[in-house]
MARBA-3410 file (N, C-alpha, C, O; in Angstrom, 1 decimal):
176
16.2,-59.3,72.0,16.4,-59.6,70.6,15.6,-58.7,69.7,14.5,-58.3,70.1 ~ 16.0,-58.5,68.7,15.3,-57.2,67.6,13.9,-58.4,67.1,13.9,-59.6,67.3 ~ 13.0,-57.7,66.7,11.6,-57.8,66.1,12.0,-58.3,64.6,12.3,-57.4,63.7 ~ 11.9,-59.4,64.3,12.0,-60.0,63.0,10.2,-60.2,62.4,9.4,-60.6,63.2 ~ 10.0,-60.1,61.4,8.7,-60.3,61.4,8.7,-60.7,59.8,9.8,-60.5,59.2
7.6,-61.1,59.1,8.0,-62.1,57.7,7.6,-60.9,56.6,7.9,-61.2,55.4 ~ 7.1,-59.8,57.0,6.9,-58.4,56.0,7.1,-57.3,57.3,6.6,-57.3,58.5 ~ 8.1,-56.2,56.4,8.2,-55.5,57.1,7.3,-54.5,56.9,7.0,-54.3,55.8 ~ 6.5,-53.5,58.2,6.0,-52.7,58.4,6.8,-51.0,58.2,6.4,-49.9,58.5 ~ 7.6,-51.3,57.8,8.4,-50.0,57.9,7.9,-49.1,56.4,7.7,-49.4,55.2
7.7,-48.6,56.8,7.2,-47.0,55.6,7.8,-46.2,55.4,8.0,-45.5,56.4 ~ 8.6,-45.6,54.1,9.7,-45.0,53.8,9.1,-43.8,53.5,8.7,-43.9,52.4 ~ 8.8,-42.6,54.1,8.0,-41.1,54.3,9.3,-40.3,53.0,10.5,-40.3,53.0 ~ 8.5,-39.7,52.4,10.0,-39.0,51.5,11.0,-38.5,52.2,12.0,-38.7,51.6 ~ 11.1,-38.0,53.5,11.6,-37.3,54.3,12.8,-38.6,54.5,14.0,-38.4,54.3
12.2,-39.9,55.0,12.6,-40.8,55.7,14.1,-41.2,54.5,15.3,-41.3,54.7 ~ 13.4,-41.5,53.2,14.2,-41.8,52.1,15.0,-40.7,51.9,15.9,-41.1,51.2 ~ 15.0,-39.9,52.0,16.2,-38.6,51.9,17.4,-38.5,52.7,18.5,-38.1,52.4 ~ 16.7,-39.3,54.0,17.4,-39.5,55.3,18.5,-40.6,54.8,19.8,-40.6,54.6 ~ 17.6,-41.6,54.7,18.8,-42.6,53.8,19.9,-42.3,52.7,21.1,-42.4,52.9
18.9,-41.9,51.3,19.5,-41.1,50.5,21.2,-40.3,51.4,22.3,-40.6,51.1 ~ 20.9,-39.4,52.2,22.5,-38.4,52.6,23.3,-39.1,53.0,24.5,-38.8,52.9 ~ 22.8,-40.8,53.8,23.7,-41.5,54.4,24.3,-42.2,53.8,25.4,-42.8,54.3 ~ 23.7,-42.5,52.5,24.5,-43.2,51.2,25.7,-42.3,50.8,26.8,-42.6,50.8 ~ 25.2,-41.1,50.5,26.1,-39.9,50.0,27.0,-39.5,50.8,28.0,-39.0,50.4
26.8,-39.6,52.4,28.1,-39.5,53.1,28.8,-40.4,53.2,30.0,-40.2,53.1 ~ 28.4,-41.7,53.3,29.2,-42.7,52.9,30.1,-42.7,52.1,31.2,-42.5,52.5 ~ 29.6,-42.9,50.3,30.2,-42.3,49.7,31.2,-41.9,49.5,31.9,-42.3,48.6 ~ 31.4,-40.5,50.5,32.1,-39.7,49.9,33.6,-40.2,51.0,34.7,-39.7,50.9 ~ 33.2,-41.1,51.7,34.4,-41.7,52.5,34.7,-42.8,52.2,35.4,-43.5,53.0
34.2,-43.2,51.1,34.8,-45.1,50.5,33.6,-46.1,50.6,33.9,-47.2,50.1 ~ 32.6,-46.1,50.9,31.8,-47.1,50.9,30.7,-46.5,50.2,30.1,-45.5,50.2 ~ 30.7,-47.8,49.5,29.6,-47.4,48.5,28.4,-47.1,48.5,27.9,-47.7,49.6 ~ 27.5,-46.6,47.9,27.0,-45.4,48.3,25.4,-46.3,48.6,24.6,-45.9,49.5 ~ 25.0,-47.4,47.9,24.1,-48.8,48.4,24.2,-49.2,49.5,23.2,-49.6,50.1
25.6,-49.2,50.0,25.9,-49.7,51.1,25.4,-49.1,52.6,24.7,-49.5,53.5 ~ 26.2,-47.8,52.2,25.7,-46.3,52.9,23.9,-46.4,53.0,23.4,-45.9,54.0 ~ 23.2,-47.0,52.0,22.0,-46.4,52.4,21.2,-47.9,53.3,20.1,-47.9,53.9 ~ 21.8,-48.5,53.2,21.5,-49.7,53.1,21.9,-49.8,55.5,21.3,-50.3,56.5 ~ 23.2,-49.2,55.3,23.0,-49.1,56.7,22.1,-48.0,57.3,21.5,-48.1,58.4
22.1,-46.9,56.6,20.9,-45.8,56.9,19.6,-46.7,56.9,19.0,-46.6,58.0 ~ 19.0,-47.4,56.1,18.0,-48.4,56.0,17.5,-49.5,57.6,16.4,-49.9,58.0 ~ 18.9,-49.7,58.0,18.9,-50.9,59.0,19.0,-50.1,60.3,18.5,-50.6,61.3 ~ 19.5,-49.2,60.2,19.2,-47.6,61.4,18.5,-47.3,61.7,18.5,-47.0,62.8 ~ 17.2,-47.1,60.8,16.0,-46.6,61.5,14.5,-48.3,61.5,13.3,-48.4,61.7
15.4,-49.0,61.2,14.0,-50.2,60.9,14.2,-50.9,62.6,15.3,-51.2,63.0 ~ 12.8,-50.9,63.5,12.7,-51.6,64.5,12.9,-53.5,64.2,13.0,-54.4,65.0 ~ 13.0,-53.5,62.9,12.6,-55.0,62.3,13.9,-55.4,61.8,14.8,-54.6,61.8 ~ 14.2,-57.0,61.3,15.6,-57.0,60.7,14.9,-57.4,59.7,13.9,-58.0,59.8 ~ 15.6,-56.9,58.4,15.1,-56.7,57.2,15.3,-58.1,55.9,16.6,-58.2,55.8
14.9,-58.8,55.3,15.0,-59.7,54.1,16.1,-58.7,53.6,16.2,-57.5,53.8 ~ 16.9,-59.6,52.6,17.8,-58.5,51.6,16.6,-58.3,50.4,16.6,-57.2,49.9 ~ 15.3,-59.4,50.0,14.5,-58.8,49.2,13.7,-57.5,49.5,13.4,-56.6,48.7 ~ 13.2,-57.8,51.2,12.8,-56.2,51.2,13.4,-54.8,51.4,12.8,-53.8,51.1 ~ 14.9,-55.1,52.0,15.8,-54.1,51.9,16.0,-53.8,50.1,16.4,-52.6,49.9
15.8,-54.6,49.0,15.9,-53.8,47.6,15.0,-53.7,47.8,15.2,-52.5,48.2 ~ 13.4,-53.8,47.9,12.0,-53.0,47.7,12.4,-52.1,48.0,12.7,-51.3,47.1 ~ 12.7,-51.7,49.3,12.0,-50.8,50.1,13.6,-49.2,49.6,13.6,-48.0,49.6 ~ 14.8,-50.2,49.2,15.5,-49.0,48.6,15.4,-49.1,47.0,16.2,-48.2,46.7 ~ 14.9,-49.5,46.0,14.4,-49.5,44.7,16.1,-49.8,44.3,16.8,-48.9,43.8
16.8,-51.2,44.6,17.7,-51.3,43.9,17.8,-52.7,43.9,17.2,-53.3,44.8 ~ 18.6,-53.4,42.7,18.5,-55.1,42.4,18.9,-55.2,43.3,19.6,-54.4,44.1 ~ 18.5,-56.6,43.3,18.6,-58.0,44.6,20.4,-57.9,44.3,21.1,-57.9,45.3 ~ 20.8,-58.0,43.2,22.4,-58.1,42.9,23.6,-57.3,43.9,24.5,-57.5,44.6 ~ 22.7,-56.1,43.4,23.8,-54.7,44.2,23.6,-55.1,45.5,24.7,-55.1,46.1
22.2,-55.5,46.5,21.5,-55.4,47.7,22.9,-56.4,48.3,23.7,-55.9,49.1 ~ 23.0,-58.1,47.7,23.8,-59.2,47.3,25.1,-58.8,48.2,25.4,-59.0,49.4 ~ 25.7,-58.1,47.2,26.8,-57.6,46.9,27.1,-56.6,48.2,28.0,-56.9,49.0 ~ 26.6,-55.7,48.3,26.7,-54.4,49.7,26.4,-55.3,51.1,26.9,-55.0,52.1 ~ 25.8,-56.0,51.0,25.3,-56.9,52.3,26.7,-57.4,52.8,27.4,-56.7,53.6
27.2,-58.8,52.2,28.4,-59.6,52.1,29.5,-58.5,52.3,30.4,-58.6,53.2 ~ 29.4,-56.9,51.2,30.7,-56.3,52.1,30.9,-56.1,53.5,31.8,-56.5,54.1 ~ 29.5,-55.2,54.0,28.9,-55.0,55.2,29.1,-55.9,56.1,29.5,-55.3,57.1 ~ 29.1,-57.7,56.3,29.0,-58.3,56.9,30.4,-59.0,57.0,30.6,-59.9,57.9 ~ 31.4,-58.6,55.9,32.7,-58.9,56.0,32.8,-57.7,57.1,33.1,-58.1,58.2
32.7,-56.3,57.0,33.5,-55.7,58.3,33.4,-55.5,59.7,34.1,-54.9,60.5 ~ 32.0,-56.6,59.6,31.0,-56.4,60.7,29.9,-55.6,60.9,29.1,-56.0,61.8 ~ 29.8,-54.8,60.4,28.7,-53.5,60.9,27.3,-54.4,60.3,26.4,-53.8,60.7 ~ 26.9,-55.3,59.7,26.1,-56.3,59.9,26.1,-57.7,60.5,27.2,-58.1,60.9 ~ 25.0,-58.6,60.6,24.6,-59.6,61.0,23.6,-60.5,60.5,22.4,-60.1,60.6
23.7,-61.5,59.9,22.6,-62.3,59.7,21.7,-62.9,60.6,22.2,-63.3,61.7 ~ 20.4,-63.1,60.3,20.1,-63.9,61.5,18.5,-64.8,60.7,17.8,-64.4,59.7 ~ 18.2,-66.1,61.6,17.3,-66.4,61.0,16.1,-66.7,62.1,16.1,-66.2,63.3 ~ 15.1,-67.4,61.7,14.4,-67.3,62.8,13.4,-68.8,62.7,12.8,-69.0,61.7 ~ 13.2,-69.8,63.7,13.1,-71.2,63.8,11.9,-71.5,62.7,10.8,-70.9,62.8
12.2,-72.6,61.6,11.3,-72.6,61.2,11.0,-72.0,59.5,10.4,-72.5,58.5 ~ 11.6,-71.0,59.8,12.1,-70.4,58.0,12.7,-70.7,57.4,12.7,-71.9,57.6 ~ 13.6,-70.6,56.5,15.1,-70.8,56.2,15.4,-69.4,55.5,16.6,-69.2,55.2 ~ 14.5,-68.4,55.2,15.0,-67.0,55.1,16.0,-66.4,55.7,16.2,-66.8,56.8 ~ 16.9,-65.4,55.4,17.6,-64.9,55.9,17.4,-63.2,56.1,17.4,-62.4,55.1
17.4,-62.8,57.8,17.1,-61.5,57.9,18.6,-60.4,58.4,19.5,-60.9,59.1 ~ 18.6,-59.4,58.0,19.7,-58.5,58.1,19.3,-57.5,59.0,18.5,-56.7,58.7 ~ 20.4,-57.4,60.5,20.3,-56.7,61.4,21.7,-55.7,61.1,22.6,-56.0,60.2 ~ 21.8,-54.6,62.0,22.8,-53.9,62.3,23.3,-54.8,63.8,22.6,-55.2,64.7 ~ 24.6,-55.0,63.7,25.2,-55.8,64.5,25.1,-55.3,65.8,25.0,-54.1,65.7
25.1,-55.8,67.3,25.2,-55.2,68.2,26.8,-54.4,68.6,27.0,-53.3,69.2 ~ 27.9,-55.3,67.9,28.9,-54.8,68.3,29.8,-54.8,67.1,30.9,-55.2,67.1 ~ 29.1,-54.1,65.9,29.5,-53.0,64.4,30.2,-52.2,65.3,31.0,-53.0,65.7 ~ 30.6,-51.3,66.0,31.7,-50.5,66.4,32.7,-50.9,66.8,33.8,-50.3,66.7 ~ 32.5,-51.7,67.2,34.0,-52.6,67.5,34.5,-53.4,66.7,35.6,-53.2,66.3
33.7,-54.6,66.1,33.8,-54.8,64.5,34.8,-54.0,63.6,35.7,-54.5,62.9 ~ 34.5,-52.7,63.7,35.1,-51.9,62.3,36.1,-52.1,63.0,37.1,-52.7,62.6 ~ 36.2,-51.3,64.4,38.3,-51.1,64.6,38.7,-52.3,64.6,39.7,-52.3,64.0 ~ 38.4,-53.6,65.1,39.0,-54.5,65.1,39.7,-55.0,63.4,40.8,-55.5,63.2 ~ 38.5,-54.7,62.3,39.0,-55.0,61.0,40.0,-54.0,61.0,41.3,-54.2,61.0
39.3,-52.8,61.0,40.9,-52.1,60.8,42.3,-52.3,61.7,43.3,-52.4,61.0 ~ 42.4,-52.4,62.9,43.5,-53.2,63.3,43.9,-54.1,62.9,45.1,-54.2,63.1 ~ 43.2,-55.3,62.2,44.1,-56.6,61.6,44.5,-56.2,60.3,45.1,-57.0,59.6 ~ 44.3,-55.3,59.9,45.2,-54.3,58.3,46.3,-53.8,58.8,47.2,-54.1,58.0 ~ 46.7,-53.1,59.9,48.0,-52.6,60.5,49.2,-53.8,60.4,50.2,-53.4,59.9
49.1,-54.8,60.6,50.3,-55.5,60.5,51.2,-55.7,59.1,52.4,-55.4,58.8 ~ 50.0,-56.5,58.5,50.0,-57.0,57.4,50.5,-55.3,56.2,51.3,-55.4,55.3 ~ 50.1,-54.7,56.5,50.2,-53.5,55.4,51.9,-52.6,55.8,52.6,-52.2,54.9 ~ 52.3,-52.5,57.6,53.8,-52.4,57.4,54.2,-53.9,57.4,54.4,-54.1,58.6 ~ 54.4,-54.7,56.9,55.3,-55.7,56.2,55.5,-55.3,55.3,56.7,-55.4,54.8
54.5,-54.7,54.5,54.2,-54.4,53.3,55.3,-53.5,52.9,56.0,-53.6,51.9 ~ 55.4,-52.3,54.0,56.0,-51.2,53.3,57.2,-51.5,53.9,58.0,-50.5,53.7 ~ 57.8,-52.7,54.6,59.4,-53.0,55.6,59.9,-53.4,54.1,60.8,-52.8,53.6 ~ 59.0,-54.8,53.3,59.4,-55.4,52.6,59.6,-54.8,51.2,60.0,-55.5,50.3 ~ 59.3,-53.6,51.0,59.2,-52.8,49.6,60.8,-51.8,50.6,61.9,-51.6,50.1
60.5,-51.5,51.3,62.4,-50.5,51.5,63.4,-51.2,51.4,64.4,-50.9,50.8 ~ 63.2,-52.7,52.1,64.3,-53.5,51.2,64.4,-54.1,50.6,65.2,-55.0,50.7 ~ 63.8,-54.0,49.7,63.3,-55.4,48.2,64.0,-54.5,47.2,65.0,-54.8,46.6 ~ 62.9,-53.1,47.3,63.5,-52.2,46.1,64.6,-51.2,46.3,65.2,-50.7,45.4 ~ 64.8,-51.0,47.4,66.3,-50.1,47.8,65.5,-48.6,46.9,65.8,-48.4,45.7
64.5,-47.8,47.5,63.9,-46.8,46.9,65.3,-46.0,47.6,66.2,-46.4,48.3 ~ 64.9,-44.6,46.8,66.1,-43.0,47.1,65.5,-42.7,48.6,64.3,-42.9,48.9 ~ 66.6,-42.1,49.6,66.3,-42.0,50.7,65.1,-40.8,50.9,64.8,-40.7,52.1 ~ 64.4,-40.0,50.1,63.4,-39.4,50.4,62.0,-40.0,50.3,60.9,-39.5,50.5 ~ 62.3,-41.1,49.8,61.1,-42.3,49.5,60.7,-42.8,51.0,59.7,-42.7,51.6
62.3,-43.6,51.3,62.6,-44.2,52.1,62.1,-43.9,53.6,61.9,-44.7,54.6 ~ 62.0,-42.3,53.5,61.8,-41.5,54.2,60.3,-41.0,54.7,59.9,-40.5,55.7 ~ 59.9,-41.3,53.7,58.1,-40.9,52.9,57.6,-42.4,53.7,56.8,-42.4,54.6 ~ 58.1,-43.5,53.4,57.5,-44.4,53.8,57.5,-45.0,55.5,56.5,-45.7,56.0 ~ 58.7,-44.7,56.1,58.7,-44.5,57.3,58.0,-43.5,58.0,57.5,-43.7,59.1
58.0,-42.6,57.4,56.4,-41.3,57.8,55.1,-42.1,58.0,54.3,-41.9,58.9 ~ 54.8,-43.2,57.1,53.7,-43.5,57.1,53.6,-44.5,57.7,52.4,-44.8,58.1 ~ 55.0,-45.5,58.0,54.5,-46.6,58.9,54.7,-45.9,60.3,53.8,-46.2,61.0 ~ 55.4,-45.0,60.8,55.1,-44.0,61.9,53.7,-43.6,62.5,53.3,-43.4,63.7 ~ 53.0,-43.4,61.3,51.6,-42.8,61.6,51.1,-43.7,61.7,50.6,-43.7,62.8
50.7,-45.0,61.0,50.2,-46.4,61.0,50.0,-46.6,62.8,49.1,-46.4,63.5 ~ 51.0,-46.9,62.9,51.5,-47.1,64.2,50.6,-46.3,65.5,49.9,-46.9,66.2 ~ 50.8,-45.1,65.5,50.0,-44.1,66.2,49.0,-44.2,66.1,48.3,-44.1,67.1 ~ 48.1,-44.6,64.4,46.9,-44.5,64.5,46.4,-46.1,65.0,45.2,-46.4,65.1 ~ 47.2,-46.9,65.2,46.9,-48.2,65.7,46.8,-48.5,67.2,46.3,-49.4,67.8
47.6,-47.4,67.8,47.8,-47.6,69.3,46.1,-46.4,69.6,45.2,-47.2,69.9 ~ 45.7,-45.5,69.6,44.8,-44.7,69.0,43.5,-45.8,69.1,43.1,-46.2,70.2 ~ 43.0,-46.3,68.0,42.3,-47.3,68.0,42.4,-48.3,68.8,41.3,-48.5,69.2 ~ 43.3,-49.2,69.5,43.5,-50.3,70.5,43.0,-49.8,71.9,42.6,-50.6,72.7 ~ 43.1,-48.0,72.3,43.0,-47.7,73.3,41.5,-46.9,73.4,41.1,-46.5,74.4
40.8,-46.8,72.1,39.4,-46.4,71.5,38.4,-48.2,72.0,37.3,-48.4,72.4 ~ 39.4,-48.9,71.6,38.6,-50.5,71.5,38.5,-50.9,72.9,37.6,-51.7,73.2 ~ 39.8,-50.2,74.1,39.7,-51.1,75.4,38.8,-50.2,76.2,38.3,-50.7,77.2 ~ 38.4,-48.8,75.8,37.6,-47.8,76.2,35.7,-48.3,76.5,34.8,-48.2,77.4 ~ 35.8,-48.8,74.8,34.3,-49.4,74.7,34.4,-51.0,75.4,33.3,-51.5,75.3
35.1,-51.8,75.9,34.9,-53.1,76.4,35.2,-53.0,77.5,35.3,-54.1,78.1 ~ 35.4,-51.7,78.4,35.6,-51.6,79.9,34.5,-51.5,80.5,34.1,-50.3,80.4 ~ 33.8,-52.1,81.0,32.7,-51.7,81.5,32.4,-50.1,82.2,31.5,-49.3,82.2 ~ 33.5,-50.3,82.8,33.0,-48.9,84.0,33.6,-47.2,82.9,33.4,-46.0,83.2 ~ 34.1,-47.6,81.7,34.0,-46.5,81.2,32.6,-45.4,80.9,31.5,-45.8,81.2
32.8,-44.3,80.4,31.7,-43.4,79.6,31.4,-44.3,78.2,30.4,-44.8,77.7 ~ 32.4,-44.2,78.0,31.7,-44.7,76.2,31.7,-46.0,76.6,31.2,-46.5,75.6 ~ 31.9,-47.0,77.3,31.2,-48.2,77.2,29.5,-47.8,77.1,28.6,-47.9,76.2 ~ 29.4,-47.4,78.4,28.3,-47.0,79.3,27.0,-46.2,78.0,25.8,-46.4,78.0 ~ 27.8,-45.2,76.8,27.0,-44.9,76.1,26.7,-46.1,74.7,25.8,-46.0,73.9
27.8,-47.2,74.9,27.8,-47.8,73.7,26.3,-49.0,74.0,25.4,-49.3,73.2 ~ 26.7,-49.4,75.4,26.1,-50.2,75.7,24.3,-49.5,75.6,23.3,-50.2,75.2 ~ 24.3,-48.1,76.1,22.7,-47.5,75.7,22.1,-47.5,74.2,21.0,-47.9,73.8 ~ 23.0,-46.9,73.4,22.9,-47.5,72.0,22.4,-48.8,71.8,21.4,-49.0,71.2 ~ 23.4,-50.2,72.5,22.7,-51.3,71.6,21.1,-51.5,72.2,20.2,-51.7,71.5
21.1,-51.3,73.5,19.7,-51.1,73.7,18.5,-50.3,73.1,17.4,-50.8,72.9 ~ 18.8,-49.1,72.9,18.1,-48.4,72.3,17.3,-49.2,70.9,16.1,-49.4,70.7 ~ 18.7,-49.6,69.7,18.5,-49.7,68.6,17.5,-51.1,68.8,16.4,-51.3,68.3 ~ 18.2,-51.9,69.5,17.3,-53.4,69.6,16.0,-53.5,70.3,15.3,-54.4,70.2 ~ 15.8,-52.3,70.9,14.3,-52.6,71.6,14.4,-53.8,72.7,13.6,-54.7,72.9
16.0,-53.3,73.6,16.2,-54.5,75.0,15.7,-54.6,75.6,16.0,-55.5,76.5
END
């Protein structure tokens, strides 16, 4: 189990905050906001699981935004709450199984989203190059769904490589 402790020891070296800082900005620049991004850069390098008050200390941003990026985070999984007997505080880990988490969110969008586009070709009777456009994309949907399902059965196989490295990771990060 990860090291919860009631003040964190972690020291943000400029170097360390810079570190954070690019992982905000790569984030970013792929859809997730950029608090968010640093906020998992933040939970990446802390041996500790973090308060959402000391995660805004220690990244200099309101408790609000901290609030707000957490709840998204823990909607897609790549976080975890956790508490510890005795407190009623709440501490914020990086999930053991955030990689699988994400594809699995993104696999429950695949269905729901071609309905989406079955029920728009015959609702609105679009011009056959539309019609055409949108079948390109529930095509690729598709591919990129079979893709990910075979990415997901890869990491839950035990005797695979990338289980084998996923499983070294959660150890590593938790201190198992």
């Amino acid at each position: 189990m990860q090291n919860v402790k009631k003040e964190s020891t972690l020291d943000l070296t400029p170097e360390t905050y810079r570190f954070i800082e690019k992982l905000g900005l790569f984030h970013e620049k792929y859809g997730l906001p950029r608090i968010g991004g640093m906020i998992v850069g933040l939970l990446m390098i802390s041996e500790d699981a973090l308060s959402p008050e000391e995660i805004a200390r220690l990244l200099g941003v309101s408790r609000s935004s901290i609030s707000t990026n957490l709840n998204m985070l823990k909607l897609v999984g790549f976080l975890e709450s956790i508490r510890i007997p005795g407190s009623r505080k709440e501490f914020i880990r990086l999930s053991d199984d955030g990689l699988e988490n994400s594809i699995k969110v993104k696999l429950n969008s695949y269905s729901p989203f071609e309905e989406i586009l079955q029920e728009g070709i015959h609702s609105i009777k679009p011009p056959k190059k539309v019609i055409e456009r949108i079948e390109g994309l529930i095509q690729y949907l598709r591919l990129e769904k079979k893709m990910l399902t075979e990415l997901l059965d890869k990491l839950k196989c035990k005797d695979s490589k990338l289980a084998k490295i996923h499983s070294l990771l959660k150890k590593k990060r938790y201190n198992k």
